[in-house]
Phi, psi and omega in degrees: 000128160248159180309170141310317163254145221283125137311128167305261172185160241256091181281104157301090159358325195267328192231022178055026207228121160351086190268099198257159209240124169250330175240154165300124155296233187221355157242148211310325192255037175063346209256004175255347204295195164267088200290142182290335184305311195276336174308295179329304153324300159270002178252357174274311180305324178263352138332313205278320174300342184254008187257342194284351183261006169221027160088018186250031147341293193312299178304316177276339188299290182304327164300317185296294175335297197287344212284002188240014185302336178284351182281014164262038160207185227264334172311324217247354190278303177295338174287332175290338182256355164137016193284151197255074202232162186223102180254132161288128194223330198280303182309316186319317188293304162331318212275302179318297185345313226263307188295319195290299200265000184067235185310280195315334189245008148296320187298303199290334174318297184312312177304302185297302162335297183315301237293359166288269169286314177114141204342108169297187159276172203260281178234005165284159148253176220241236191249103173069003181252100148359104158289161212312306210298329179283314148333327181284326215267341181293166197261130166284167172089344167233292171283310165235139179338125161298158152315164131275140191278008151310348178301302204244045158272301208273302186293123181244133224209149177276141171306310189239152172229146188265131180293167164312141160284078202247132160250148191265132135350123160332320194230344161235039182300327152283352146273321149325279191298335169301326184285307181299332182266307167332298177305304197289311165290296186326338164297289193322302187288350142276325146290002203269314188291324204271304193246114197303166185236014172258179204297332213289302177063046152316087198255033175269113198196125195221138201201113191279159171284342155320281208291294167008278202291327161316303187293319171321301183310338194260354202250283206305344158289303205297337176271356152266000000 
């Protein structure tokens, strides 16, 4: 049951200052949960390890930061105590990535976006999914939830990111990047498959470049 009057988010006593939740406990006012800063924190960390056998450490470590971003606000707080709502937590992040960083961070978009539904399309749509380019253009405060602007006291973000170390083809530099943005998702889907979301926070999770590449391979035969 939730109360009549709505819950926020979880206030610290000592400095007063708004504590958002990315998982639920078992009490009502969250404070037994997963604080969203250490979720975040820790799916960028292991993102960023497992990103490191194919050079995109930097990239998936910043993807992991953005990918919960939309849980920083009071919508996605009442739905962690039950409320029967439904928030876009995904897009917020894309849209930073892609404005902060441009290309690169377009790339990491397709990722932030994805980590749910699963890749969109760039600008066809897919199966019951938005493509990316629509998705960018919502307005928060209308179409998906403002932030609290407490995001960027916690979240700390680089002006710029160093592109891939790639060397490109003459004739497939866009399958390169396609295949290299793939891989980076393939970090998501394997933490989405690994890592429990219970109090418990177990985080040991580890992803070969075997595995990487297999799969990549297998989501790009299967998509053509």
């Amino acid at each position: 049951m939730i109360k009549s009057q709505s819950y926020i988010a979880h206030v610290r006593k000592t400095d007063n200052q708004a504590v958002y939740y990315a998982h639920s406990g078992k009490l009502e006012d969250l404070s037994d949960g997963q604080t969203l800063l250490a979720h975040l924190s820790k799916v960028s960390e292991i993102a960023e390890q497992n990103a490191q056998w194919f050079g995109a450490k930097e990239l998936a470590k910043y993807a992991g930061l953005l990918h919960d971003l939309g849980k920083y606000c009071p919508e996605f707080q009442r739905r962690l105590q039950g409320g029967k709502i439904r928030v876009d937590h995904a897009t917020a992040g894309a849209q930073v990535a892609a404005e902060r960083w441009q290309l690169i961070g377009k790339l990491l978009a397709y990722c932030i976006a994805g980590h749910h539904a699963g890749l969109a399309n760039g600008i066809d749509e897919g199966e019951q999914r938005s493509n990316l380019e629509v998705r960018l253009k919502l307005e928060p405060g209308k179409d998906i939830p403002h932030l609290d602007p407490i995001w960027e006291q916690e979240i700390k973000l680089p002006e710029q990111l160093k592109p891939p170390v790639l060397k490109l083809h003459k004739t497939w530099q866009g399958f390169q990047f396609a295949f290299f943005t793939r891989m980076i998702f393939h970090v998501w889907l394997m933490l989405t498959e690994r890592i429990p979301t219970t109090i418990t926070f177990n985080w040991k999770v580890k992803i070969t470049l075997t595995e990487s590449i297999l799969h990549c391979s297998l989501c790009v035969t299967s998509s053509m």
